[in-house]
Structure formats: C-alpha cells, structure tokens
N, C-alpha and C positions, 0 to 999 in steps of 0.2 A: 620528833626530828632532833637530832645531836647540833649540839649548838655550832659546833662548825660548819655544817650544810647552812641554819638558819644564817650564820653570818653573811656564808659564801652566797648565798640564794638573794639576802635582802642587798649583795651589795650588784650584784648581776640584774636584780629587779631595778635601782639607784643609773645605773649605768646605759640603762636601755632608754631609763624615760628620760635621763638628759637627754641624749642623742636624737629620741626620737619624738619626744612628747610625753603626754599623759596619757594620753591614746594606744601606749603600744603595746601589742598581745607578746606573750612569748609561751613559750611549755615549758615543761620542767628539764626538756633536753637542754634546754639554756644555758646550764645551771653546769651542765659539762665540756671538755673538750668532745672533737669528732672520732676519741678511740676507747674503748671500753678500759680501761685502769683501774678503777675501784667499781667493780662489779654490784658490793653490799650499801656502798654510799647509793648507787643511780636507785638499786633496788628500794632503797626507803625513803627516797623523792618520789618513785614511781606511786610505792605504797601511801604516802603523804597525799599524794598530788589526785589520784585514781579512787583507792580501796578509801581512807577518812574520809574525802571532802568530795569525792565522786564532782570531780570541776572535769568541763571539756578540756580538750585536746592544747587550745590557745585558750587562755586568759587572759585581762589586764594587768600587765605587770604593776600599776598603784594596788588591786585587787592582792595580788600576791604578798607584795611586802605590807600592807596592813597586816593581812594574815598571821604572813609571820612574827610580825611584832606585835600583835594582841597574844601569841601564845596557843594559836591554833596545832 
C-alpha cells in the first residue's frame, strides 16, 4: 500500500475512533469520498483490504490502523 493511502487510511482509522470509540467498525470505503476520483488508489485498498488480508466487509478501525502501521 503507497504510503499516501497508508497515511490517508491511518488518519481516517484516528478520526472514527475519536468520534466514536474503540469499538468502531469501518471498510475500506472509509478511506474515500461518495464519488469514484482515483479509481487505481480505491482498487489497491480494495486489493489491500479483500485479496492480502482476506478481512470482512467491517472491521475494527484500532484493528486497521495497527495494521497499517506494523507494515502490513
């Protein structure tokens, strides 16, 4: 994952568990707005998120940003 997605994702992951707790699921649609723009960026979250780490649909957003900051 290009280190801008990981920024962009771990600070989207930062943002949801203030708000919401440590409890809170998100997907990788998260991670974008509601209109397709960067087509090959969504594709290698999808890829990231589905095809490497085969994770459900919701995950724990702590689960996520660990993730990506061990380098997954």
């Amino acid at each position: 994952m290009r280190s801008s997605l990981r920024a962009k994702a771990t600070a989207v992951c930062n943002e949801k568990i203030a708000k919401k707790a440590e409890a809170v699921g998100l997907s990788f649609c998260a991670f974008f707005a509601n209109k397709n723009d960067d087509p090959e960026l969504l594709m290698e979250a999808a890829e990231w998120w589905i095809k490497k780490h085969k994770l459900d649909h919701f995950e724990k957003a702590v689960k996520i940003r660990d993730m990506i900051n061990s380098g997954a």
